[in-house]
C-alpha positions in Angstrom: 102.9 -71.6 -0.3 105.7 -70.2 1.7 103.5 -68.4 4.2 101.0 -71.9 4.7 104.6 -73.5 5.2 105.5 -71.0 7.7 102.6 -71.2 9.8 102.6 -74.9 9.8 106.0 -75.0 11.6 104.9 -72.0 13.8 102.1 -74.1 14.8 104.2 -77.3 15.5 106.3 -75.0 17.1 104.0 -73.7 19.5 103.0 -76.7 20.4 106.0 -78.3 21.7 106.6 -75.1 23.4 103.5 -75.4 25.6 103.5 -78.7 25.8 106.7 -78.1 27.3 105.9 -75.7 29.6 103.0 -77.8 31.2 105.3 -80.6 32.2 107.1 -78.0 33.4 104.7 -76.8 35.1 102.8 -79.8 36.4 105.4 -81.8 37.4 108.5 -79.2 38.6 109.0 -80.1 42.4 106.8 -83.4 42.5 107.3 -86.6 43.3 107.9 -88.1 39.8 108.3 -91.9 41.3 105.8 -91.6 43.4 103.1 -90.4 41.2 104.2 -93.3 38.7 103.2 -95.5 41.7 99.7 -94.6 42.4 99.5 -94.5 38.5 100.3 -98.6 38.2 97.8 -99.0 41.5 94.8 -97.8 39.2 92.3 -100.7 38.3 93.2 -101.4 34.8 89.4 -101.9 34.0 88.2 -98.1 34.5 91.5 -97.4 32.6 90.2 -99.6 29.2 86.8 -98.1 30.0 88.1 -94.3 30.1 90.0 -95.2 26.4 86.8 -96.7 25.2 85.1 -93.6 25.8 87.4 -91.8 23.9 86.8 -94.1 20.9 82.7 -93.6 21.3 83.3 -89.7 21.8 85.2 -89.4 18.6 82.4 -91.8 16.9 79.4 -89.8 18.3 80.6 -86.7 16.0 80.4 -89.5 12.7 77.6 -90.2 13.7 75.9 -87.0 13.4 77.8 -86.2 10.1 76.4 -89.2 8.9 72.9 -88.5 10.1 72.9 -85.2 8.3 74.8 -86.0 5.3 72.1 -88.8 4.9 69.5 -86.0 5.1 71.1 -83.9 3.0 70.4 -86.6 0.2 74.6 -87.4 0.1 74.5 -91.5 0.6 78.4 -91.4 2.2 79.8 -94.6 3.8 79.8 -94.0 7.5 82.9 -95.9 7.9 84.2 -92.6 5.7 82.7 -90.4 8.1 84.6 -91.8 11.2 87.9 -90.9 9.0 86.6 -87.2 8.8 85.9 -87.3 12.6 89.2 -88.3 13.4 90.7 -85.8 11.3 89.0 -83.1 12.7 89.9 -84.0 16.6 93.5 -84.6 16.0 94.1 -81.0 13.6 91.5 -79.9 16.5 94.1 -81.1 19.2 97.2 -79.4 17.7 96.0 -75.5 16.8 95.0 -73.0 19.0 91.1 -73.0 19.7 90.9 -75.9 18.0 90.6 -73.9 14.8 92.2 -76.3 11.9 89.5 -79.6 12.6 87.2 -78.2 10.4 88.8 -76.6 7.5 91.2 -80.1 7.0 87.6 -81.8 7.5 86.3 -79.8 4.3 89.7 -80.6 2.6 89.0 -84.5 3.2 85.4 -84.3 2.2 86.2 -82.2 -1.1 88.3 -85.2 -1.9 86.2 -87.7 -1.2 83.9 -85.8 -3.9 81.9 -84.1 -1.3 80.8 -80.9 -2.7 82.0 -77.9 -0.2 78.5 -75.8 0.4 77.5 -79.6 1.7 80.5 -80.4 3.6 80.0 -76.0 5.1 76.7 -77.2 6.1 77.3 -80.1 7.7 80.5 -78.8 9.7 78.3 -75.5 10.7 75.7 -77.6 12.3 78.1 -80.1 13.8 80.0 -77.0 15.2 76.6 -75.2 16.5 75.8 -78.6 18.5 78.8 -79.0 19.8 79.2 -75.5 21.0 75.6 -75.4 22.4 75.8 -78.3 24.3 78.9 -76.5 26.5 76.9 -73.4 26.9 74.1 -75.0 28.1 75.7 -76.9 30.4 77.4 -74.0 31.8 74.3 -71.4 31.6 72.1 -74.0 33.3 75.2 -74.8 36.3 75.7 -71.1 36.9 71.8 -70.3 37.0 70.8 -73.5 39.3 74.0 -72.6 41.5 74.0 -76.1 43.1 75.9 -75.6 45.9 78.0 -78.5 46.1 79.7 -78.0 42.3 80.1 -74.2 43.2 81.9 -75.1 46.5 84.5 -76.8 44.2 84.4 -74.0 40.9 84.8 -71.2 43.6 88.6 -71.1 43.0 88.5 -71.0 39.0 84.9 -69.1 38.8 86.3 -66.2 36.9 87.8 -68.4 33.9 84.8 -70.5 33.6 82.3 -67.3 33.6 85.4 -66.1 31.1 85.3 -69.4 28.6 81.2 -69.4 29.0 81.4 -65.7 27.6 83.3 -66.6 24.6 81.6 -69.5 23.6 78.7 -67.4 23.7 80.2 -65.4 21.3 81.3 -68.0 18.8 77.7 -69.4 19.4 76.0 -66.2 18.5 78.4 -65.5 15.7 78.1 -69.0 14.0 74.2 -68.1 13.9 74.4 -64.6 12.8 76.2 -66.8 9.5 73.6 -68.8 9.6 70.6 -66.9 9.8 71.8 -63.4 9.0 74.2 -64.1 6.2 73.3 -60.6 4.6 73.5 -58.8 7.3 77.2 -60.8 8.0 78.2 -60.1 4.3 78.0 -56.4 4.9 79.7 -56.1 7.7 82.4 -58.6 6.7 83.0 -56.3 3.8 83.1 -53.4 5.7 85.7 -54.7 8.1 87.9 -55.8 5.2 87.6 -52.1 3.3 88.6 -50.9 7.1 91.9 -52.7 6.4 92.6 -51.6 3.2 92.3 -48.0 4.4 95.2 -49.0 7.6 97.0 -51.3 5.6 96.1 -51.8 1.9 96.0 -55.1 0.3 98.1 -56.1 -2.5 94.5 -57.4 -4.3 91.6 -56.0 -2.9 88.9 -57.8 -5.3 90.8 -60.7 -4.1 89.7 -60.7 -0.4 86.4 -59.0 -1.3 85.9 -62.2 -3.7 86.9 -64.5 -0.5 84.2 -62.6 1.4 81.5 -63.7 -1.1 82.5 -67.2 -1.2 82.8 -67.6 2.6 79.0 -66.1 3.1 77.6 -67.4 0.1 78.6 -70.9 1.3 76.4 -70.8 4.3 73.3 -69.5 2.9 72.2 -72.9 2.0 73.0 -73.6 6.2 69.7 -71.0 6.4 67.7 -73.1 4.7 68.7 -75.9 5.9 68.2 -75.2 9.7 64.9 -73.5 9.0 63.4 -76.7 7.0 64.7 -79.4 9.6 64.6 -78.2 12.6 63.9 -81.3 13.9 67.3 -82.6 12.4 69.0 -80.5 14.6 67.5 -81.2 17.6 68.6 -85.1 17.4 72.1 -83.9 16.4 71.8 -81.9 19.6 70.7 -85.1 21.8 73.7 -87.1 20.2 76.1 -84.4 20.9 74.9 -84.3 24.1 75.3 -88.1 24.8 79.3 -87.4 23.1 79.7 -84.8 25.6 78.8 -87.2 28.5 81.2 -89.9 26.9 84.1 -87.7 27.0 83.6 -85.9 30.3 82.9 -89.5 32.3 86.3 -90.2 31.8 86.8 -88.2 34.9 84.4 -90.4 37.0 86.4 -93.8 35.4 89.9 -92.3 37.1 88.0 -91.3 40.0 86.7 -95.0 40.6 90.1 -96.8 38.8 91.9 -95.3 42.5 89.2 -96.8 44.5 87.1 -93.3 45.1 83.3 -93.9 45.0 82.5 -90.8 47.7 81.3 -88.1 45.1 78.5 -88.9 42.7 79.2 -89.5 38.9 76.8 -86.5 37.9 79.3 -84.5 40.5 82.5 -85.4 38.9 80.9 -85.5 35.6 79.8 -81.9 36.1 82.6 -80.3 36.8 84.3 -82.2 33.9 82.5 -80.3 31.6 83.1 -77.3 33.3 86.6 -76.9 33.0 85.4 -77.6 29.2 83.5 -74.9 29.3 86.2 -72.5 30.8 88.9 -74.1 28.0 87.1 -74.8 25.3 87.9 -71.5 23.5 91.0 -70.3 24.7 93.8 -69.9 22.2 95.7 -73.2 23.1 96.1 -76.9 21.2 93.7 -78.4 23.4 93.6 -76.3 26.2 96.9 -77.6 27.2 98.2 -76.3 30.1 94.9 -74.5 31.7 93.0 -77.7 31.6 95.5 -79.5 33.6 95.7 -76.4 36.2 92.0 -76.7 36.6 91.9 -79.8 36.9 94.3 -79.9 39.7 92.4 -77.0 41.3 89.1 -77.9 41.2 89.4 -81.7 41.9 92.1 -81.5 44.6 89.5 -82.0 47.5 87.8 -84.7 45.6 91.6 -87.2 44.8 93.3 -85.6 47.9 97.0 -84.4 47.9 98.2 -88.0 47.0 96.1 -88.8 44.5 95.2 -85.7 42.9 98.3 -85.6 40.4 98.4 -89.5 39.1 94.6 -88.6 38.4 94.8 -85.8 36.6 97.7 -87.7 34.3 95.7 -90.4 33.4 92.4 -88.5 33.2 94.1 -85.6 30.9 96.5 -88.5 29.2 93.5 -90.7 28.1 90.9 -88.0 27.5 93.4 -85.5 25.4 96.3 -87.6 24.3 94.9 -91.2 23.7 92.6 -88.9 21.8 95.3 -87.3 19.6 97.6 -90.5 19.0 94.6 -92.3 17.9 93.3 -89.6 15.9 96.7 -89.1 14.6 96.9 -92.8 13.1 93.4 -92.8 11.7 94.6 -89.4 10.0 97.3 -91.2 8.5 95.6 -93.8 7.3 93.0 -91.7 6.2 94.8 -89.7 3.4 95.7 -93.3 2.1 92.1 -94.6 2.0 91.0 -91.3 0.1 93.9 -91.6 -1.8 93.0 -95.4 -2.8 89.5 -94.6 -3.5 90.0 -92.1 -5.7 92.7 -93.7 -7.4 90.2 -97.1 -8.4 87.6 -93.9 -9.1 90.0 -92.6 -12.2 90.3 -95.9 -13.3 86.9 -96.8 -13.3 86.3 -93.5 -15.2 89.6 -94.5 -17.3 88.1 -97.9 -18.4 
């Protein structure tokens, strides 16, 4: 308990910490009045249509749980599926990678009487999709080459051929559980006997028992994927439409200063390249790096005067409109779960 307690505050920690340095490093020398300005200039249409994006984006992963928990045979309310969504993006939003949406997802479905190897198998495939629609993006951007989105990548190209890499790798290593979960199993345990030789653990049957239950819980993902292939593809085409949703909020700041020069598949591309080049990088969010990128990459798009009140209410509605309404669905999440559960045990009760 004391170490879970420990890493919770080192986590809230960190956050504020590089939240702070990004202001610090965003705004340090500029213009703060001035960028406030062009900010209350935008059209306050594109600016309700960016934050209804967000909303749709958040909705598009319920969607897909709902979709696969329905073929799965589990007949959960979908209006219970948008609170696991929202819990995933706003634990997503505050740890490093992203890495706590998921396992506080399976905690919210294991209360909702969700058993876990359903909730695993859901959240694999939902994770797989989401993943795989970055890397395809990116693969297919840096294999066409189009000329004009390269002229504008050209000064970040080594940390978007950097994040492509390692969401290649989380990619191939999410399948090798998924398809190979043998062949995972023995290496897992082989890594984990490698430890205990450097540095031995207090309960070695322990860990090794954690091993079994973490591979044993995605053997039924094997089956699944291998029956319904199908399934998969429309959670990819759903994902992809999510995707879209999220990264057009670029295009909306673009047009809410007036801008209609570039193309929306332009802006929209490039979008989901500094996705691509964040997505994995240890940081709540990407903060910091996105908002560098940004600045980089769509300088010569806003111009010098507009290029920092864009990037503050692109970044401010797409990542933090996203975590303060995440945040309050969270909250009122745990009560709903809470309430149901209660009138369950009194149902059982009576």
């Amino acid at each position: 308990m004391q170490i879970k307690w420990n890493k919770k505050y080192f986590e809230i920690v960190f956050l504020v910490v590089v939240f702070g340095l990004t202001l610090w490093s965003v705004f340090g020398g500029e213009d703060l009045r001035g960028t406030i300005e062009c900010m209350a200039d935008a059209d306050p249409l594109y600016i309700v249509l960016s934050i209804i994006c967000v909303v749709l984006f958040i909705l598009g992963e319920s969607l897909v749980i709902f979709y696969l928990m329905r073929t799965l045979g589990d007949r959960v309310a979908f209006s219970h599926c948008c609170l696991y969504s929202f819990i995933g993006f706003f634990y997503s939003c505050i740890t490093p990678s992203a890495s706590g949406g998921q396992p506080m997802q399976v905690v919210a479905m294991r209360k909702d009487d969700i058993p876990i190897p359903v909730a695993t198998v859901v959240l694999a495939i939902v994770t797989v999709t989401y993943k795989l629609v970055l890397v395809v993006m990116g693969v297919g951007v840096l294999c066409v080459h189009p000329p004009r989105v390269m002229e504008y990548l050209d000064p970040v190209i080594s940390v978007v051929y950097l994040g492509l890499a390692l969401n290649v790798v989380c990619i191939v290593g999410l399948l090798l559980l998924v398809f190979h979960d043998s062949g995972v199993k023995k290496i897992a345990l082989r890594v984990v006997y490698f430890i205990h030789k450097v540095h031995p653990f207090r309960n070695l049957k322990k860990q090794l028992d954690r091993v079994e239950r973490m591979t044993s819980q995605y053997q039924g993902t094997a089956s699944f994927f291998r029956t319904h292939k199908h399934v998969i593809v429309h959670a990819f085409l759903i994902t992809v439409v999510q995707r879209v949703l999220l990264f057009s909020i670029a295009w909306f700041t673009y047009r809410a200063f007036g801008l209609e020069q570039e193309s929306f598949g332009l802006i929209v591309t490039l979008q989901a390249m500094i996705s691509v080049a964040v997505d994995m990088l240890p940081l709540p969010g990407g903060m910091g790096i996105s908002e560098t990128l940004f600045l980089r990459i769509f300088e010569p798009i806003f111009g010098a005067t507009l290029i920092l009140p864009g990037m503050v209410i692109n970044r401010g509605i797409s990542y933090y409109t996203q975590l303060f309404i995440s945040g309050g669905m969270t909250l009122a999440a745990s009560f709903i779960i809470k309430e149901k559960n209660s009138v369950q045990k009194e149902e059982k009760a009576a």
